[in-house]
N, C-alpha and C positions, 0 to 999 in steps of 0.2 A: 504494500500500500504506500500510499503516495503521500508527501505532506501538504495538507491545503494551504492555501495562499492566501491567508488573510488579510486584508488590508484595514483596520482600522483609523482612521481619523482622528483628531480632539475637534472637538464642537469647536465652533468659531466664534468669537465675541460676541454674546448675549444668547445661544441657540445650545440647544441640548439634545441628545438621545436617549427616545424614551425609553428603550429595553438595552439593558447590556448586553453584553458577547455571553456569556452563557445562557441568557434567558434565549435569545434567538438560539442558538442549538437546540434547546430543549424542545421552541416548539415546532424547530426544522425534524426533530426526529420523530415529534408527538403527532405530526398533520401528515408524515408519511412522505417526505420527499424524496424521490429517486436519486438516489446519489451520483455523483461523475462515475465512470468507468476510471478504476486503480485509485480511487479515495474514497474517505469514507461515510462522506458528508459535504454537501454546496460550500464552495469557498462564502466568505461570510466579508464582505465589504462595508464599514460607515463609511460615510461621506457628505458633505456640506454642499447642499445644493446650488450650482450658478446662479440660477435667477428663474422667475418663472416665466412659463413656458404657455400654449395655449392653450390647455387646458386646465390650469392651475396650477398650484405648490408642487412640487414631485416628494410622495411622501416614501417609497418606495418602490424598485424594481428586481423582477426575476428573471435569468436567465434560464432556461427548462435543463438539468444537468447538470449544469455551470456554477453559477451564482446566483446568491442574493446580495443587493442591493440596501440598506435601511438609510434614508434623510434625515439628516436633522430639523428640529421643531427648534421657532423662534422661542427665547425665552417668556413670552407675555403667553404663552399658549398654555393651557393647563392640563399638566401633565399625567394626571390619571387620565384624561381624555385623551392624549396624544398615544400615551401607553396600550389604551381600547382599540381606538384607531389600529394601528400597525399589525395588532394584532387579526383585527378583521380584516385589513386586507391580506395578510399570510394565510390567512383562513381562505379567502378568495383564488389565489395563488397555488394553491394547493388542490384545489378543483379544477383548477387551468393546468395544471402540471398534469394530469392523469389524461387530459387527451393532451397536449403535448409532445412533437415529435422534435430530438433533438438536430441540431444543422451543423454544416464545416462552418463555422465562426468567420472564415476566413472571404470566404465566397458569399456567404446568407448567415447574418444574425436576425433571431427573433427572439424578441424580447415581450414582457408583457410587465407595466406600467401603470402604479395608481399616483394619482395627481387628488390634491384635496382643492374644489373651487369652494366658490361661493354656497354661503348657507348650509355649510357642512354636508359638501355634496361631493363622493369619492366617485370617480369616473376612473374606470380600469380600460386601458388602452394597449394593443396589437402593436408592439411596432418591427417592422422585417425593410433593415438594410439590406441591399445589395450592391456587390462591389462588381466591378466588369475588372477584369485581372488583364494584366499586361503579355505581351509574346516576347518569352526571351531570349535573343537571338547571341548566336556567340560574339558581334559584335560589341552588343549593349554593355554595360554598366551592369556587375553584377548586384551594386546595392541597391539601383528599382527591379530588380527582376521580382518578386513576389509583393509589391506594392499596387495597390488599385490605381486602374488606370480614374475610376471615379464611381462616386459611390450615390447610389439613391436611397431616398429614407422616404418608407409610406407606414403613416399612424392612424389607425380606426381604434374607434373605440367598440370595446366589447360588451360593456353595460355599467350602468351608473348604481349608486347604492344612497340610499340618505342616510347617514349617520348622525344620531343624537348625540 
């Protein structure tokens, strides 16, 4: 077995994360998720969100196999609520993972995406880049030879939740 590749974070001035690194394990193992082939459990990534996006906050993302994804919550947000949140959408994530088929990363990522909008309103969102890969010819450069030649990104949503 393999050792997973964790990437944790520290929250950024004034934002927190609501569950720590073992609480997500527990209920990466409790909700049933397929693990990578040669580890023994989804790499487990925090991270501080850039900015928001169109469909709101990004509160969370899954890789099917791969990783999980957890966002940090601004500090004014209250945190048993942020903590319920994450949770139900892992719970969602986890019913999207059993049909789920995994991809070459390299060629086809699909990801699947909860964003929190307005009026406490979690929209779970599809999203599948595609990269068009380059032809490597023995004159080329071998440092673009496995580099996209360019890449598309298309995002639907899957269905929206109201959370109290």
């Amino acid at each position: 077995m393999l050792r997973n590749e964790d990437r944790i974070a520290r929250p950024a001035r004034a934002r927190f994360f609501p569950l720590t690194v073992p609480e997500v394990v527990r209920l990466i193992r409790e909700l049933g998720f397929d693990s990578p082939l040669y580890q023994k459990r989804l790499d487990i990534v925090f991270r501080n969100p850039d900015s928001k996006g169109d469909f709101g906050s990004e509160v969370a993302a899954f890789y099917p196999k791969d990783s999980m994804i957890i966002s940090s919550f601004p500090e004014d947000c209250d945190r048993l609520w942020a903590r319920s949140l994450v949770e139900v959408v892992l719970r969602e994530f986890a019913e999207l993972s059993k049909r789920a088929q995994t991809t070459d990363r390299r060629q086809k990522a699909i990801s699947f995406r909860a964003y929190l909008g307005p009026q406490s309103r979690v929209t779970i969102t599809k999203r599948t880049r595609r990269a068009t890969l380059t032809k490597y010819r023995g004159s080329a450069k071998f440092s673009r030879a496995f580099k996209p030649k360019g890449v598309k990104t298309d995002e639907r949503i899957v269905h929206s939740i109201d959370v109290a």
